[in-house]
C-alpha positions as CSV (number, residue, x, y, z in Angstrom):
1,X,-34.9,15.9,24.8
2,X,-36.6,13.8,22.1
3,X,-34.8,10.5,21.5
4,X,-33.9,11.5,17.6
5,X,-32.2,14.5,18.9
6,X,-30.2,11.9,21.6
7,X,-29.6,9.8,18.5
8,X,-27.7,13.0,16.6
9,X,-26.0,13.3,20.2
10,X,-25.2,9.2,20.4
11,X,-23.1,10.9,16.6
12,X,-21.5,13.4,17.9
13,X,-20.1,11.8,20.7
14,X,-18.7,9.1,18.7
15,X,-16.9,11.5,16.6
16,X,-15.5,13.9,19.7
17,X,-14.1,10.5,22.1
18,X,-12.7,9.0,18.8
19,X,-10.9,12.8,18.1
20,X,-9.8,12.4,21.2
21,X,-8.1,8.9,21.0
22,X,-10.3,7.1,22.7
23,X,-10.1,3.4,21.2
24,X,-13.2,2.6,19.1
25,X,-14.3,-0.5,20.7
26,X,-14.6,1.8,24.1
27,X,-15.8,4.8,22.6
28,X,-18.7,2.9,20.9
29,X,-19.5,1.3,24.3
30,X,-19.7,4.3,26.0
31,X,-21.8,6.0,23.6
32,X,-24.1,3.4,23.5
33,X,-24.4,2.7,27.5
34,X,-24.5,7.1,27.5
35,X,-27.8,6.9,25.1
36,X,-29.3,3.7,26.4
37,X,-29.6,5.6,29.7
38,X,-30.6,8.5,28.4
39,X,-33.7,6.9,26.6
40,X,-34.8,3.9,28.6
41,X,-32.7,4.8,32.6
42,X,-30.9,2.9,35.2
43,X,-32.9,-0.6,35.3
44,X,-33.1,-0.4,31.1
45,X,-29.7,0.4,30.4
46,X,-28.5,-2.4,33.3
47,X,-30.1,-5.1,31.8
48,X,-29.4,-4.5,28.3
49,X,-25.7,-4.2,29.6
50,X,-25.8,-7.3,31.5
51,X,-26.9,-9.6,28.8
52,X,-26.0,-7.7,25.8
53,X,-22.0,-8.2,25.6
54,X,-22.6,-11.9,25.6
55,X,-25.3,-12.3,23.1
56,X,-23.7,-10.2,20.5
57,X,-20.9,-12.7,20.4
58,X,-22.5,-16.2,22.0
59,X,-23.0,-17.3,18.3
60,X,-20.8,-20.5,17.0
61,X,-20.5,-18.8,13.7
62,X,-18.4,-16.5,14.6
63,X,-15.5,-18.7,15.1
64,X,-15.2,-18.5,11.2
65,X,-13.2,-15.1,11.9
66,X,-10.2,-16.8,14.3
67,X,-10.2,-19.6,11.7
68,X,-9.8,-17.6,9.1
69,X,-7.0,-15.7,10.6
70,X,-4.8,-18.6,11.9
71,X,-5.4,-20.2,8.3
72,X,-3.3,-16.7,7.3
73,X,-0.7,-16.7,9.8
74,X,-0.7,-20.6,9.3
75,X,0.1,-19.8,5.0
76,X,3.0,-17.5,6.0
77,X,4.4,-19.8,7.9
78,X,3.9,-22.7,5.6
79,X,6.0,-20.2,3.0
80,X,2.8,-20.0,0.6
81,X,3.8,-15.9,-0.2
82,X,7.7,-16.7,-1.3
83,X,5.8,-19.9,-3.5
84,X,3.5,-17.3,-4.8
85,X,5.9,-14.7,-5.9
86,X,8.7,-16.7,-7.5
87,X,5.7,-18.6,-9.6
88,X,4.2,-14.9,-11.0
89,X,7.8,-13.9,-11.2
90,X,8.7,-16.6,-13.9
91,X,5.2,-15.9,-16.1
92,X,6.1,-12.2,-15.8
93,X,9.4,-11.4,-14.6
94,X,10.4,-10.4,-18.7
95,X,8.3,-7.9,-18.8
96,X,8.2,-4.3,-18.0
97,X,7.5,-3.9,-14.7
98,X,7.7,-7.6,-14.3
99,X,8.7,-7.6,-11.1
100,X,6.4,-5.0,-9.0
101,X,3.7,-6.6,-11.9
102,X,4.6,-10.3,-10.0
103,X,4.5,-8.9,-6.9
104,X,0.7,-8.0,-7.3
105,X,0.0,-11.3,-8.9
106,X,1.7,-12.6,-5.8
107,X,-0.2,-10.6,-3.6
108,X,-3.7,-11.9,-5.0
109,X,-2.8,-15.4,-5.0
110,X,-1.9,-15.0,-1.2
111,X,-4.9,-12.7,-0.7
112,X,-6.5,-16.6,-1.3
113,X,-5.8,-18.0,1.6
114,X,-5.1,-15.1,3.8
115,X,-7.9,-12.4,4.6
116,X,-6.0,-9.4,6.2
117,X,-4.4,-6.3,4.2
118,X,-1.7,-5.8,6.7
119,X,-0.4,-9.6,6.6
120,X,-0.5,-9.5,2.9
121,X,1.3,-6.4,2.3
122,X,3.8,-7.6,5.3
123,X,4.7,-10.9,4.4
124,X,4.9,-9.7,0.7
125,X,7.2,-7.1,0.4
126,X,9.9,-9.2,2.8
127,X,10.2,-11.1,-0.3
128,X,9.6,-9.0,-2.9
129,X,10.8,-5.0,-2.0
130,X,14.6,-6.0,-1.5
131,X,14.8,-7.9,-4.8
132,X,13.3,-4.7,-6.6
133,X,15.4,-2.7,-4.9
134,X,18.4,-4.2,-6.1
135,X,17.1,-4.7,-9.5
136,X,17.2,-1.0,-10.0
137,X,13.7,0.0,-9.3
138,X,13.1,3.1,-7.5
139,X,11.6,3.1,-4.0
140,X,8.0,4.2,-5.1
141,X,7.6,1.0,-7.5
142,X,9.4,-0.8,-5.7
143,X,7.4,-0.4,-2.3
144,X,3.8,1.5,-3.3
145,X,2.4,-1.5,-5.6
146,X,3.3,-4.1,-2.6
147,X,1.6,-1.7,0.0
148,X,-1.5,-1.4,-2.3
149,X,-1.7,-4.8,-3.4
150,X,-1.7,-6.1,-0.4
151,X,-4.8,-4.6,0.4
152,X,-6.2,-7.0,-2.2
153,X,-6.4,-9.4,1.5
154,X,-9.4,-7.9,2.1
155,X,-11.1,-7.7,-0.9
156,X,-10.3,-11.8,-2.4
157,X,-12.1,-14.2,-0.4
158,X,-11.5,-15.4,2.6
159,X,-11.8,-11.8,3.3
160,X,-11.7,-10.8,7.1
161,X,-13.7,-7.2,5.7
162,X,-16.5,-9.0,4.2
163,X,-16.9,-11.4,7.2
164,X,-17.1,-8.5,9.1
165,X,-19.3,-6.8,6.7
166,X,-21.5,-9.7,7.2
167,X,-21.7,-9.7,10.6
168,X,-22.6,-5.9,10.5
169,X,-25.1,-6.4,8.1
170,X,-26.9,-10.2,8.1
171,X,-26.0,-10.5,4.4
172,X,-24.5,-14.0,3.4
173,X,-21.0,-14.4,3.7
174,X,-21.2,-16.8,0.7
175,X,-22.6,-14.3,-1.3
176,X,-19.9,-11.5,-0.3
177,X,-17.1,-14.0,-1.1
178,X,-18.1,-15.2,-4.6
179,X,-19.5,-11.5,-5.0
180,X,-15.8,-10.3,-4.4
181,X,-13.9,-12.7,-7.0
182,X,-14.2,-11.5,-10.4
183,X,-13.4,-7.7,-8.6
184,X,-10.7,-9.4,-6.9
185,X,-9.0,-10.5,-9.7
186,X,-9.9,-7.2,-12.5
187,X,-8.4,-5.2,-9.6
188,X,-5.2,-7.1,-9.5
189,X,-5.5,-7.2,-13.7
190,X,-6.0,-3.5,-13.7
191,X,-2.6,-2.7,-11.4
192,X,-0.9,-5.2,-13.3
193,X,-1.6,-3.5,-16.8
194,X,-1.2,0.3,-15.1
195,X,2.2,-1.0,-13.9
196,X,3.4,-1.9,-17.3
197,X,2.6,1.6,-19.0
198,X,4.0,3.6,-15.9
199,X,7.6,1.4,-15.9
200,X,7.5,1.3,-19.9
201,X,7.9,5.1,-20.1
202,X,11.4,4.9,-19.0
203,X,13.4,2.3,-21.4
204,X,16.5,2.7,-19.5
205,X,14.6,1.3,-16.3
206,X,12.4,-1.3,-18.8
207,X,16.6,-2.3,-19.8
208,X,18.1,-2.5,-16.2
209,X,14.9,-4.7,-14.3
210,X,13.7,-6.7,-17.2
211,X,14.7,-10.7,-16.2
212,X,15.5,-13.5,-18.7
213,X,12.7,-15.0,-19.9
214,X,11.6,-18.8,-17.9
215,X,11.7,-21.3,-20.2
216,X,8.2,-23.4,-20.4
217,X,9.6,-26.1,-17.9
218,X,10.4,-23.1,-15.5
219,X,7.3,-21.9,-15.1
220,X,5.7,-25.4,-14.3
221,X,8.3,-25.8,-11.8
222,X,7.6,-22.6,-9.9
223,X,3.9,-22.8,-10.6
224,X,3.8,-26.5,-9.2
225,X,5.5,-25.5,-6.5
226,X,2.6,-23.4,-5.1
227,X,0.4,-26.2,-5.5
228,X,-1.0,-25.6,-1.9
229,X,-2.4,-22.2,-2.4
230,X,-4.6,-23.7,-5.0
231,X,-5.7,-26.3,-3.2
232,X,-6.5,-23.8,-0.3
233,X,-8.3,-21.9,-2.3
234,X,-10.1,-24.3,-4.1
235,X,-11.2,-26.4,-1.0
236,X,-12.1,-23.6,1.0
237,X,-14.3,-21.1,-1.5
238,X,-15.0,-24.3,-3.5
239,X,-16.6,-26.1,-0.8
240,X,-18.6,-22.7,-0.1
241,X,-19.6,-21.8,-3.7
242,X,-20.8,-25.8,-4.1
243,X,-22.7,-25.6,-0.9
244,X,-20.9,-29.1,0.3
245,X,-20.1,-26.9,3.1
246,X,-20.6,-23.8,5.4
247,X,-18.2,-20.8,6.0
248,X,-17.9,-22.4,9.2
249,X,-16.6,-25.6,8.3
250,X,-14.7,-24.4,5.0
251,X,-12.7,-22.0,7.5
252,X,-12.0,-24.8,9.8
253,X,-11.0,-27.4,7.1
254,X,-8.7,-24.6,5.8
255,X,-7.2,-23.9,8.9
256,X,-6.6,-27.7,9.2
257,X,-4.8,-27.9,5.9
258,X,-2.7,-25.1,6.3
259,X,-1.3,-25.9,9.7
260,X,-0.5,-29.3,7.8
261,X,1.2,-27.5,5.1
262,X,3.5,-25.4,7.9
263,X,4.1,-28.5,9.7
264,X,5.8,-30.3,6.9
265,X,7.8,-27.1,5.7
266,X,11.1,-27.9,6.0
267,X,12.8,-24.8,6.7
268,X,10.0,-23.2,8.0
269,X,11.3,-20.6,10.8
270,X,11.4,-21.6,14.5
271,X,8.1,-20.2,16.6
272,X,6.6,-19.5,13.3
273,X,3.1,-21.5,14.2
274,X,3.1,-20.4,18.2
275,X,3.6,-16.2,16.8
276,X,0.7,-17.2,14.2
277,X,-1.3,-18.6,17.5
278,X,-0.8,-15.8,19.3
279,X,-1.0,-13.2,16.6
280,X,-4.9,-14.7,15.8
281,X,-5.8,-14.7,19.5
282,X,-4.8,-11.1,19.5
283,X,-6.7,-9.8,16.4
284,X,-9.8,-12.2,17.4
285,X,-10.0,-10.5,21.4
286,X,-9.3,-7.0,19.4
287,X,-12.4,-7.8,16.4
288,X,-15.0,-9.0,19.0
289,X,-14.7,-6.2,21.6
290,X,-15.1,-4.3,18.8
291,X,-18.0,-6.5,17.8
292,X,-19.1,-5.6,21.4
293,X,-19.1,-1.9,21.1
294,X,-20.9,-1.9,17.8
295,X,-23.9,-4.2,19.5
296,X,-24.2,-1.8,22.4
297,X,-24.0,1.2,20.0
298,X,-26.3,-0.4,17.2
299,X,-29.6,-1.3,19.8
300,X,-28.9,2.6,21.6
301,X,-28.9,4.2,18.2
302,X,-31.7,1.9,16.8
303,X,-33.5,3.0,20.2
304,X,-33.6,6.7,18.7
305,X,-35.4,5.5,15.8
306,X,-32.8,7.8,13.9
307,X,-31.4,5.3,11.3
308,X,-35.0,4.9,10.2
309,X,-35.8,8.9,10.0
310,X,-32.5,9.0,8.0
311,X,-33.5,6.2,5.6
312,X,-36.7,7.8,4.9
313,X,-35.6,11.3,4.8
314,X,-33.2,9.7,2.0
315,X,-35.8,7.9,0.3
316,X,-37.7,11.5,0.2
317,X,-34.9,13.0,-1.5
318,X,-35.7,10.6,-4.1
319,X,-31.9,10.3,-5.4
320,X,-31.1,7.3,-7.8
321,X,-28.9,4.2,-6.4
322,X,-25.8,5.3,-8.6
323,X,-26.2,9.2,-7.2
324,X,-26.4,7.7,-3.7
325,X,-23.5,5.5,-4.2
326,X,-21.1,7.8,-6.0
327,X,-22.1,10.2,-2.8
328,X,-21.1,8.3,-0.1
329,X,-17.8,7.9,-2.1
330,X,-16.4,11.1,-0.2
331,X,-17.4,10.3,3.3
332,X,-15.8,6.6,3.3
333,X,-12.6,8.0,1.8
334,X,-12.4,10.8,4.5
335,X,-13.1,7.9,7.2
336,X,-10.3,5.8,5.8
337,X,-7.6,8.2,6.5
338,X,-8.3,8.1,10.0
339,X,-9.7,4.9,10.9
340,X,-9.1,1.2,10.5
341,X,-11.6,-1.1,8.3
342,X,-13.2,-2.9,10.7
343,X,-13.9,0.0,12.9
344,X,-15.6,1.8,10.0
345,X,-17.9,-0.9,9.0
346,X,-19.2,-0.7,12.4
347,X,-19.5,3.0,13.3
348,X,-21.0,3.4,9.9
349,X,-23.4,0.4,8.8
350,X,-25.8,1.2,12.1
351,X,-26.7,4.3,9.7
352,X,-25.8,3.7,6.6
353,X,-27.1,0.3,5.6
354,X,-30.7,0.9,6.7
355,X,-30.1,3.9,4.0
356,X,-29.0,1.6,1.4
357,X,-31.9,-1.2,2.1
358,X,-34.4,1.6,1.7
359,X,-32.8,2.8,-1.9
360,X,-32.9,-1.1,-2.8
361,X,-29.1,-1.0,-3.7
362,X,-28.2,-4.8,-3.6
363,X,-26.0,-5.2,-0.3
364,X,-23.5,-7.6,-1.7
365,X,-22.7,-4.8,-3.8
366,X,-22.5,-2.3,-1.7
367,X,-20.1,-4.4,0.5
368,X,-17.6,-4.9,-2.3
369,X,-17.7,-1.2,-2.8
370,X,-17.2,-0.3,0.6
371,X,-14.5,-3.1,0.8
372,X,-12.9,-1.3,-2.5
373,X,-13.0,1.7,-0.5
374,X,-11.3,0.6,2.9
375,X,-8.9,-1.0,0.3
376,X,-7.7,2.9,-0.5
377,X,-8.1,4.2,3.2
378,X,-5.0,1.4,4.0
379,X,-2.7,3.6,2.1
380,X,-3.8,7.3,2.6
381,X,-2.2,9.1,5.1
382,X,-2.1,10.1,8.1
383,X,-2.6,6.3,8.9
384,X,-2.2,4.3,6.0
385,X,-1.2,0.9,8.1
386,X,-0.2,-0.9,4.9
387,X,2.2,2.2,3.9
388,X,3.6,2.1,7.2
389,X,3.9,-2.0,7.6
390,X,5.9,-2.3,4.4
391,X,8.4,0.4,5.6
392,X,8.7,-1.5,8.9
393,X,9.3,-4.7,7.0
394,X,12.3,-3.6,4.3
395,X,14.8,-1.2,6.5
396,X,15.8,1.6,4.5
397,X,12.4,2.8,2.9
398,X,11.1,6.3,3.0
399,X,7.3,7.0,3.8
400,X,6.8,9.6,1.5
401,X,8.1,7.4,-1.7
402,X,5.4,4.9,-0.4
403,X,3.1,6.8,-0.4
404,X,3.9,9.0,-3.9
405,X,4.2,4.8,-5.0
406,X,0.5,4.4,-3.8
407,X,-1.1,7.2,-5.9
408,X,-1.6,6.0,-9.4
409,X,-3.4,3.1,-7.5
410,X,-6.0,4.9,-5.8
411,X,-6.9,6.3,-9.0
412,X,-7.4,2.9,-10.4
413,X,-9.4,2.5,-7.3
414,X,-11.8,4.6,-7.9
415,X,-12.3,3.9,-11.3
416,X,-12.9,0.3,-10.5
417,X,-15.7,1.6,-8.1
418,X,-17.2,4.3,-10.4
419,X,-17.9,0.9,-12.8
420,X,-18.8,-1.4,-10.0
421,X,-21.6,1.8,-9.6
422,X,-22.8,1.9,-13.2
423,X,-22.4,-1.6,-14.2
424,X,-23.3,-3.6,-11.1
425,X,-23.4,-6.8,-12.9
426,X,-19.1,-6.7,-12.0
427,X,-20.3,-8.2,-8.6
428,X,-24.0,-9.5,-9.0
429,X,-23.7,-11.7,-12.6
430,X,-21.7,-14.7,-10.2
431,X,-24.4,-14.6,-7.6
432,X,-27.1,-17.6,-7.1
């Protein structure tokens, strides 16, 4: 058996253990140890397994993605989400729509200082779902712009995605997180503006939800009061974006300041800190065994030499960048409905990004696509975690409004990407 056809094999196996529930972190273990034996036998495959594990995670800069998680958990529990929503709420609340309309402003200024979808969308719609709710909204804007809003956490820097992303691919993190802001924030503008027409068809809801308008003084009140999240997000992607320092160090120093920010809230709930402690060491051990798995199945595969034939046989078809991008639309949206973020980027990026370095598609871009695209895979069913984490977090909500909620979004979703594709410049015209 040649080793391109064991490659195909290595594929096909991935895609049968992962059918059959077999978690991805194991499954991409197995596959790799499978082909590594296959191709180079016992004494190969042993020593690659005995030094490989710890070499695909010995590296300090990884500690950038438990940093940036307990500087998350660390926000919630400082109270930065219920700051965030009360300040959009007075600039916006008067409006149609103003309140599902604050509660994606809110999500994108939490997305700031918090890099996960599921946290975003959880500690979000707490605040925001039940006020809606009584306001007279109906469950599907009440609950679907909060469950795709808050996968704006993985698009706005710090974005756990994109670190992953970069760890997958070599490409700068700095890069990916100043790449990701002026998509960050048109994404939020676009939901915003397709949540004022949708709510605005129906005067009798724009009569029973619109709130009084804030007076001037109002809105400084509320929008002081969040001072912290823009000083989180200013020291942490300013101190990137100005080179004074690292992602490393920017993560730690944000860490630092939001575990000072939660110490000195008030009322903050007991336990708050030691859940947000044990809730990062949890999501860290989970990301680098999967970090694991991916290194194990990234040398087996890149053993076959099949990544390369693939990138060339592409190359050979001769297709332009946009046609290639708008292609591997399909694929990435099927994949979402079944499989986490993190697991995609690194079942797919041992094939896929050769593929896009040989059509000379700029990988920062490509990363905010495929970032856009996990965005819509957190809210199509069957898994949809973000559907299924806001009706956990507000008792009383009904899946299937979610998700009927969620599907003007995607929509918007994809015709953010379709202009990402044509008019790159979106991501690339903030780059160095």
């Amino acid at each position: 058996m040649s080793p391109t056809e064991i490659g195909y094999l290595m594929i096909g196996g991935v895609i049968v253990l992962l059918l059959a529930g077999i978690p991805v972190a194991l499954t991409l273990m197995a596959v790799g140890a499978a082909g590594l034996f296959a191709i180079r036998g016992v004494r190969g495959t042993a020593f690659l397994m005995e030094s490989l594990p710890y070499t695909s995670v010995a590296n300090l800069a990884l500690i950038v993605i438990p940093l940036f998680l307990l500087m998350g958990h660390l926000a919630f529990s400082a109270g930065l989400s219920e700051k965030a929503y009360r300040s959009a709420k007075s600039w916006v609340g008067h409006i149609a729509g103003g309140l599902p309309i604050a509660t994606v402003f809110a999500c994108a200024g939490f997305s700031t200082v918090c890099g996960s979808s599921v946290a975003t969308a959880a500690t979000i719609s707490k605040v925001t779902v039940p006020e809606m709710l009584r306001m007279g909204y109906p469950q599907r804007l009440a609950a679907g712009p909060v469950a795709i809003a808050g996968a704006l956490g993985i698009l706005i820097p710090p974005s756990g995605i994109l670190i992953i992303y970069s760890i997958a691919t070599n490409v700068s993190i700095a890069d990916l997180f100043i790449g990701a802001l002026i998509p960050g924030f048109l994404t939020a503008l676009v939901y915003a503006l397709g949540l004022y027409f949708m709510v605005r068809r129906d005067p009798d809801l724009v009569r029973r939800t619109r709130l009084p308008k804030a007076s001037w003084k109002e809105r400084a009140n509320a929008t002081l009061a969040a001072w912290e999240v823009v000083v989180l997000f200013i020291v942490v992607i300013g101190s990137i974006y100005s080179g004074l320092a690292t992602a490393t160090e920017a993560a730690g120093i944000g860490a630092c300041l939001a575990l000072a920010f939660a110490l000195f809230r008030k009322d903050r709930e007991k336990g708050a800190i030691w859940r947000g402690l044990l809730e990062t060491g949890s999501s860290s051990a989970s990301i680098f065994m999967l970090m694991i798995g991916s290194a194990v199945f990234s040398v087996a595969l890149g053993t076959t030499q099949l990544p390369a034939l693939l990138a060339s046989t592409v190359a050979g078809l001769n297709l332009s960048p946009v046609t290639l991008l708008l292609l591997l639309i399909v694929p990435y949206i099927l994949l979402g409905c079944f499989i986490d973020g993190i697991s995609m980027i690194f079942i797919t990026m041992p094939v896929v990004f050769p593929i896009i370095e040989q059509a000379g598609i700029n990988p920062v871009l490509f990363g905010i696509i495929v970032t856009k695209l996990i965005e819509i895979g957190a809210v199509t069913p069957p898994v949809g975690i973000n559907a299924f984490v806001v009706q956990g977090s507000v008792p009383g909500l009904k899946l299937g409004e979610i998700y009927r909620g969620v599907v003007p979004f995607i929509f918007m979703e994809l015709l953010l990407i379709v202009l990402m594709i044509f008019f790159p410049s979106i991501v690339t015209v903030v780059l160095r």
